[in-house]
N, C-alpha and C positions, 0 to 999 in steps of 0.2 A: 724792493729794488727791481725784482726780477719783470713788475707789473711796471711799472715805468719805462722799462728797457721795451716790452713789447707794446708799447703805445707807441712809442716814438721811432721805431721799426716798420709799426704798419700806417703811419702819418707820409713817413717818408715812400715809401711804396703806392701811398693812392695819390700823392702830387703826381708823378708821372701820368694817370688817366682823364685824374681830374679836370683836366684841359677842354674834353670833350664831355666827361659823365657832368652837364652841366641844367639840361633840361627834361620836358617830356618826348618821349618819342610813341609811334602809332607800332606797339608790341605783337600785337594779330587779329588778322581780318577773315570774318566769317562771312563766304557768299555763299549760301544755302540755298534746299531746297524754298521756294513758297517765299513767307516772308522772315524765313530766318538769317537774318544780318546782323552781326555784330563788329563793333572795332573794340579793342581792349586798348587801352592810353596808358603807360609804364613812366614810373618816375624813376628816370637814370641817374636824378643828379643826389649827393647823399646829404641833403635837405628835404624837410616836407616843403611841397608844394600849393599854395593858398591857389585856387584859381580865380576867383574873385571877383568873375565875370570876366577877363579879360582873357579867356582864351574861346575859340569857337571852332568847327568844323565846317568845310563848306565843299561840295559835292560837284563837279566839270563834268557833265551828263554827254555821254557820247562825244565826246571828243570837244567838247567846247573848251574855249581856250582862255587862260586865265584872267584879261578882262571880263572880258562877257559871264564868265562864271561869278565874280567878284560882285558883280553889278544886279545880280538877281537878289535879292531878299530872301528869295522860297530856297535858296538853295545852299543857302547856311542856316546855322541853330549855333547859339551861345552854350555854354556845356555848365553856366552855372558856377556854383561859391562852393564848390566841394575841396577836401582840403585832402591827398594824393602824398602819403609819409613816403619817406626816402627807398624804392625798394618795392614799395606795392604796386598792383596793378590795377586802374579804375575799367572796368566793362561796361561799356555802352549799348544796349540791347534799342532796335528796333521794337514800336509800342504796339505791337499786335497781339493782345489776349483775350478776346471774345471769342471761346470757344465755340458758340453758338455760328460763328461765321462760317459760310459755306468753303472745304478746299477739297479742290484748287478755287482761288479766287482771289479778288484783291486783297480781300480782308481778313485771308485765312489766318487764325492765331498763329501765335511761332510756338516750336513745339516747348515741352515742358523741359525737359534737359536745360534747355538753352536759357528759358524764363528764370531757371533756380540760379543759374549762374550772374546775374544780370545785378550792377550796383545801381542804373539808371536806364530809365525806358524814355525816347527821346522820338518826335514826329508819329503823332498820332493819325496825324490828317495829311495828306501829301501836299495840297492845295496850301498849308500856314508854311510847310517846309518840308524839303522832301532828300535833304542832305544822308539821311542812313539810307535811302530806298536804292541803293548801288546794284549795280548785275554785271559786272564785269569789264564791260568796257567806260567804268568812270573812276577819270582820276579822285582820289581826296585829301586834302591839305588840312594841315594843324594848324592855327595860325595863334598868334598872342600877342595883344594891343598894346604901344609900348607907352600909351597919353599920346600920342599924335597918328602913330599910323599902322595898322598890321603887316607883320609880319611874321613871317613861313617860322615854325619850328621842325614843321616833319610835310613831305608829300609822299602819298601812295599813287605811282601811275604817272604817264607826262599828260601836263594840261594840252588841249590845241593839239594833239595827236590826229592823224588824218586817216590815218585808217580807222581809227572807230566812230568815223561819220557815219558811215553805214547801219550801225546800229544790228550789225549779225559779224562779227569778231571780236575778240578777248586775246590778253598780253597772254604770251605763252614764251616755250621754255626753251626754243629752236631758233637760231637768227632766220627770219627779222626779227623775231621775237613779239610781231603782231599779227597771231593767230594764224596766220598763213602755211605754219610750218610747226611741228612739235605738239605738243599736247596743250590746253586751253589752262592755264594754272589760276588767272582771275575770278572766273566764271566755276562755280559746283564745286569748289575746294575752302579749305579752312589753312590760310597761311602763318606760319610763325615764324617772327623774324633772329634772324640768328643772334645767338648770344655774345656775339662780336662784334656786333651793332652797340654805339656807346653815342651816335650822336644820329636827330633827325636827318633827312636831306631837306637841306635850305634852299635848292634852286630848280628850276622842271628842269628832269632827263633830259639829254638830249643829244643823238637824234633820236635815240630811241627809249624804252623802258626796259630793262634788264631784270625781271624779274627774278631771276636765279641770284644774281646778285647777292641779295640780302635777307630772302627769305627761304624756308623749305617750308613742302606741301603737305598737306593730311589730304585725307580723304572726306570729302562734301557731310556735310551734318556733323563733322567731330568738335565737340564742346568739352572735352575730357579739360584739356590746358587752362581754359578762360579764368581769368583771375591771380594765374601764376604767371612768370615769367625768370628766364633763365637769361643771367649779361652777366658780363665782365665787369661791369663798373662797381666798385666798391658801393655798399649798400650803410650807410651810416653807421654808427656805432657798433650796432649789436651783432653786421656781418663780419667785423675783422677779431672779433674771440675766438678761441676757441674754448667749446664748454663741455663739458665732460657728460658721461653719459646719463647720467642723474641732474636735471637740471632745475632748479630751487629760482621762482620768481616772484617776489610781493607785488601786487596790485593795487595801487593806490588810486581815489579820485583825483581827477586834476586837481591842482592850487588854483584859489579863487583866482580869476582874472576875467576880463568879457564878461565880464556878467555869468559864468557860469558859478552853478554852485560846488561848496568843495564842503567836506567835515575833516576831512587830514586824517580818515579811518582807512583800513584798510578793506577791501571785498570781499565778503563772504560766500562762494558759490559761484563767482566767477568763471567762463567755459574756458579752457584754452586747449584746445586744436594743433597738431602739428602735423598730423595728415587725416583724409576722410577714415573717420571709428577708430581716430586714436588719438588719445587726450587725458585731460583731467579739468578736476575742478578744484579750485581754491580752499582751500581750510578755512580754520576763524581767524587765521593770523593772514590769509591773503596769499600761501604758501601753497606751491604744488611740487610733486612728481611725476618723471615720467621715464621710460627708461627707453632709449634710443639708440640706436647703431649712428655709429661716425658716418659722418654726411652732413649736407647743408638741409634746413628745415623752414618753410614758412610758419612761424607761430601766429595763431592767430586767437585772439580775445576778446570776451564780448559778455557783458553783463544788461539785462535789461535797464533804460535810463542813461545809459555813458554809448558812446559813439565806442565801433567796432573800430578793435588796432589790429593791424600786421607786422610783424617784426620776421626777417629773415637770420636765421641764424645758423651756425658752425659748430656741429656737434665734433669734437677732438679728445682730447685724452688730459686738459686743463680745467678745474672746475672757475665757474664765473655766476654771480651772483647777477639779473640784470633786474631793476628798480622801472618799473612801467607804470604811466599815471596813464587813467584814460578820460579824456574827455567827458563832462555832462552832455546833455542835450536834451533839449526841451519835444516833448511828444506832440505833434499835431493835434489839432481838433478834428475829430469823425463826425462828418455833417452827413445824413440819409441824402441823395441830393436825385435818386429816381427807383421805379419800382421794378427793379430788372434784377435778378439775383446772378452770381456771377460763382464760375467754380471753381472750387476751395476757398470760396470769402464768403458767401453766406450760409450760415447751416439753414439750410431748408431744402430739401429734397423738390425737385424742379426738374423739369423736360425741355429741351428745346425745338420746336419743329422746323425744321428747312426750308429754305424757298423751294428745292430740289422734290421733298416729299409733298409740298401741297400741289407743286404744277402735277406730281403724277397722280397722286392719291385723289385730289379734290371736286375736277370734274363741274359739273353743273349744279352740285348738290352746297348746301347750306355750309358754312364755313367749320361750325362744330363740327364735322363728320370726319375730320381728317386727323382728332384726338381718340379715334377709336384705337390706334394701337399705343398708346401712351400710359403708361400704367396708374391704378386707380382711377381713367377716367371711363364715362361709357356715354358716349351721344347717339340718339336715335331719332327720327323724324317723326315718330308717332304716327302720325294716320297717313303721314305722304305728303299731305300738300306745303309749298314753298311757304317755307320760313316757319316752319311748324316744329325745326328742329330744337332740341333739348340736349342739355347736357347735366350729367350728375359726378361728382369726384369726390372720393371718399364717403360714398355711401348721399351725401349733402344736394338735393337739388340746387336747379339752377339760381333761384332766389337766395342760396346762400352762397352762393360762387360768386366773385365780382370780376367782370368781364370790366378792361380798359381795352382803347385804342389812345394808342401814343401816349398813354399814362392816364390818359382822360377817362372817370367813369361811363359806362353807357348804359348800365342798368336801371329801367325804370324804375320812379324814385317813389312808386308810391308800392309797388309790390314784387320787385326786385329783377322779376323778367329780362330778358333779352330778347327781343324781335330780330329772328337774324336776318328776315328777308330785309330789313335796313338797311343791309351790311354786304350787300350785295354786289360784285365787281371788286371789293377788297383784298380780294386774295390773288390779284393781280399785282399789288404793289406792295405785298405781305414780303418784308426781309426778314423777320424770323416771326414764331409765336411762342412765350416761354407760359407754360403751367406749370403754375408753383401750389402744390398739393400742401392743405393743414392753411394754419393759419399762417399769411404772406409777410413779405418785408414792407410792404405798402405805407407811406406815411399818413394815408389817405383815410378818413372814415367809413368805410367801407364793409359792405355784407361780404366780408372776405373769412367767413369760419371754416367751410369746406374745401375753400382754394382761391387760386386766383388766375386769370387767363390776362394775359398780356401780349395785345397784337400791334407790332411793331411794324412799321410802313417806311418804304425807301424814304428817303432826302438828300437832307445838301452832303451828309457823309457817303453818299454809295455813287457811286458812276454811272454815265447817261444810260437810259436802257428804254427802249418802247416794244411793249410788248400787244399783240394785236393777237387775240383767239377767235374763232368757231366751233362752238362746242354742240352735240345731241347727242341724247340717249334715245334708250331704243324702244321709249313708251310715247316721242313726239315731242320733246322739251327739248326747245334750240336755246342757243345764249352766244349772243353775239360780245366780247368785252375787250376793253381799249385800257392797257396801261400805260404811261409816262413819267420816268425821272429826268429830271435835269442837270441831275449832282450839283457842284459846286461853279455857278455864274461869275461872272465878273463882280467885283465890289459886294460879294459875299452873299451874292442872291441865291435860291434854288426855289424850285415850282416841281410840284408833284402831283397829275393828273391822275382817275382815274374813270371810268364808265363804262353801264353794260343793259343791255337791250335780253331779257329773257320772256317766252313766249309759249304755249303748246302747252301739252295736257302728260301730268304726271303716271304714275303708278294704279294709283288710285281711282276710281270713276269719278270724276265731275271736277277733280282738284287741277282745274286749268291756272294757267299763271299770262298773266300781262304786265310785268312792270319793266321798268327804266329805274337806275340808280346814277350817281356820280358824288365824287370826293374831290375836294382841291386843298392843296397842302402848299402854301409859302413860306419859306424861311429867309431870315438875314441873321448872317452872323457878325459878331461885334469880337473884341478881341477877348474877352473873356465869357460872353453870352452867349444866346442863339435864340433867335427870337420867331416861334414860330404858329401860326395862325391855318387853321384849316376848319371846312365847313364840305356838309354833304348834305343827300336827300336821297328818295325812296318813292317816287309815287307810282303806284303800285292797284293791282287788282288781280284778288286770286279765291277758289275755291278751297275751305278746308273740311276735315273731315275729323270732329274733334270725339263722336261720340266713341267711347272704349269699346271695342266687340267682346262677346264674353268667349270663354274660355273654348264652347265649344262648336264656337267658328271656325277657332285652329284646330282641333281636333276633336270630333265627336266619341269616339271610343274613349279616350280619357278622361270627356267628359261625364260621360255615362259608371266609369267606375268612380269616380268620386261621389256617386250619390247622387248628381245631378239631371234635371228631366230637360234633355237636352233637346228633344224635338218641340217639345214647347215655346222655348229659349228658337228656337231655329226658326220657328213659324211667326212667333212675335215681331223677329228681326226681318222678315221676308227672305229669309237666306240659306232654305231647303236647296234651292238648287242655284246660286251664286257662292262665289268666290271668295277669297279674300279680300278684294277689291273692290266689293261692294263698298255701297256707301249711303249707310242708312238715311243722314240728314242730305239726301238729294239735293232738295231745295232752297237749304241754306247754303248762302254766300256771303264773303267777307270782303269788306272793302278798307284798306285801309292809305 
């Protein structure tokens, strides 16, 4: 009787809210350094919420005003069939994880805090859609299709605000409350909206945006919150118990239904979580313990194969038994779909070199030379002359290293070489180079035993850039070289140029260099593809100098203790009284 009494106690106590706690609202908004941006999406109402495609996000860039915002494409993203239980909070993470990307920069990854916290990563490319790429002066609306027309569940910000035409102020916390006056709360903060917040705003501020209103501040990069949320609004079932401090839950699969599957057993091993390093796991009966101080708890559950649950609940001084099925769900398929290793996803030990370290390190010299501080690699030019250089990782020459560009092999097919003077003016349009030491992820048949070099060149993802050098060193080798992105063109073109004129006489005696190189790169993108085509050339003439010098070229006393008749050796070579720089095959020259 006494369970009946308190059902019908706390029924009548959530009519009163229920008015409002009826949908989703936008729970808190992360504008971080670089590109870390997040919105967190809370379900206030005490039903799960299906989204079912029919909710989306759409981004009022610098003050633009709600048609004009509506009417762009790029400036909303659908949010997807995720299913959002009565209580929980869904995290929307901007999709920057190429650590290999240079920051500051557009591309820079978002840091790792922020990534762990993340249930969806959303606008990978700004150009498909650029709705999370927010900085402060941009409104964002929640909106949900009702079969005829959207509309507003939540706005953050007012659409058509005039002061953030300018594109240098942020809402802040002082009337006018646009940026003018107060401190910037938009802009390098992480907002949360208060717990007495129980329904969206359905209409733009106005006249102004009142930030204090409804949210309070953290301090810029805090991801501590993301995933929780604190409100008023009764949270289904499992928030109006109270349950004592020993709390006992069976785990059940779902009941068949949707095609998922169910056995009507209970979970063996099941996680559940009620705060970070403190939890248990399910017995053979589906049964845990935990022992909790009086408070409210997010519990949270997860077995590999069934879909993660959240339950909020009300530790008190009553025990309560609560019965929780979780969801199946079916695993994707793992398709290899490029040869780039990526980190913490692929075990294989891998470098990444910068655009940053090849403009400083690389110079006029051969593109291997810039793996010299990369570990297990070691590249050297050998005798001097251009394109003479080599590289060895893990012990493995070059013939067993497989050098791509753009994923494409380029090692000679008949004895595994690399000619780098090919390759020439490349490291102008070079957006990173990743060497993957040991055997690689490559899906490709490939002399890849000792490693793999993968040189990766701007396109339609990196933004315009022309870069124009004059380079020499101080033995007479100029290099004149021309690079060109286009990023992302109209109707999904992009062009990527590159060429370079080198000339003069190396290190070495006799190893002069005359070549011209160039690369051209087209892409079109299609809505799921990206279709890309490039061709280069080399024509070239240069001096090398392939013969080995013996040991006591470089040093005759050294030579001499090893046993060896080093003036002999010195007289044979013509190289009593020259340098290192000699160069015994004078006469030969190499054309290629």
């Amino acid at each position: 009787m006494k369970k009946l009494l308190l059902s019908v106690f706390t029924f009548a106590s959530a009519i009163a809210v229920n008015a409002q706690c009826t949908d989703l609202i936008i729970s808190e908004y992360v504008e971080g350094s670089g590109n870390n941006k997040a919105l967190e999406i809370y379900n206030a109402s005490p039903n799960a919420i299906s989204l079912n495609n029919n909710y989306r996000l759409v981004r009022y860039n610098n003050g633009t005003g709600a048609a004009a915002g509506e009417a762009n494409s790029q400036a909303m993203v659908n949010l997807g069939n995720p299913t959002i239980q009565s209580g929980q909070a869904y995290v929307i993470v901007l999709d920057k994880r190429d650590d290999s990307q240079p920051c500051p920069g557009q591309e820079c990854a978002i840091d790792t805090a922020l990534e762990n916290r993340a249930d969806v990563f959303l606008c990978p490319n700004y150009t498909i859609s650029h709705s999370m790429y927010f900085n402060g002066n941009d409104a964002i609306s929640l909106q949900k299709f009702n079969g005829t027309t959207w509309n507003y569940v939540d706005i953050f910000g007012m659409m058509g605000d005039p002061a953030m035409l300018c594109d240098c102020t942020y809402w802040s916390d002082a009337f006018p409350y646009d940026g003018t006056a107060g401190t910037w709360w938009t802009r390098d903060h992480t907002l949360v909206r208060k717990s007495t917040i129980q329904q969206g705003v359905t209409s733009n501020p106005s006249p102004q945006f009142i930030v204090t209103t409804q949210w309070d501040s953290l301090p810029e990069n805090t991801y501590t919150g993301l995933g929780t949320h604190t409100c008023s609004c009764p949270i289904g079932t499992a928030s109006i118990n109270d349950i004592d401090n020993t709390v006992a839950v069976k785990v059940f699969p779902n009941p068949s239904n949707n095609n998922f599957f169910t056995t009507g057993e209970t979970i063996i091993g099941a996680t559940v979580l009620i705060a970070e390093g403190k939890g248990a796991v399910t017995d053979i009966n589906g049964n845990f313990s935990i022992k909790a101080d009086s408070g409210s708890y997010n519990v949270t559950i997860s077995f590999v194969g069934y879909e993660t649950q959240k339950q909020k609940i009300k530790v008190g001084n009553k025990p309560v038994t609560l019965n929780i099925s979780l969801k199946t769900k079916m695993l994707d398929e793992i398709e290899v779909v490029a040869d780039v290793a990526k980190t913490r996803e692929t075990p294989i030990a891998f470098s990444n070199i910068t655009v940053k370290q090849i403009q400083e390190e690389l110079g006029t010299r051969d593109l291997p030379m810039v793996l010299n501080s990369t570990p297990g690699a070691y590249a050297t030019e050998q005798g001097g002359g251009s394109g003479d250089a080599r590289i060895t990782i893990r012990g493995f020459d070059q013939r067993n290293v497989a050098v791509m560009v753009d994923g494409v092999p380029v090692n000679d097919m008949e004895n595994g070489q690399v000619y780098w003077s090919n390759w020439d003016g490349l490291g102008d349009i070079t957006r990173t180079m990743q060497v993957q030491r040991g055997l690689g992820a490559s899906k490709l048949a490939i002399a890849s035993v000792g490693g793999t070099i993968n040189i990766l060149t701007k396109g339609i993802d990196q933004k315009q850039s022309v870069n124009i050098k004059q380079e020499v060193n101080n033995y007479g080798l100029y290099k004149t070289s021309f690079g060109y992105n286009s990023g992302a063109l109209k109707k999904g073109w992009g062009i990527t140029l590159a060429g370079s004129r080198k000339w003069g006489s190396n290190w070495a005696d006799a190893t002069f260099t005359d070549a011209w190189s160039y690369f051209i790169k087209v892409q079109k993108r299609f809505e799921k593809h990206l279709f890309s085509i490039s061709a280069n050339g080399a024509p070239q003439k240069h001096g090398q100098r392939y013969d080995r010098l013996p040991v006591a070229v470089y040093n005759k006393k050294f030579s001499d203790k090893l046993g060896i008749n080093s003036d002999s050796i010195l007289t044979s070579y013509n190289q009593i009284e020259e340098d290192l720089t000699y160069k015994s095959n004078w006469e030969k020259q190499a054309t290629m």
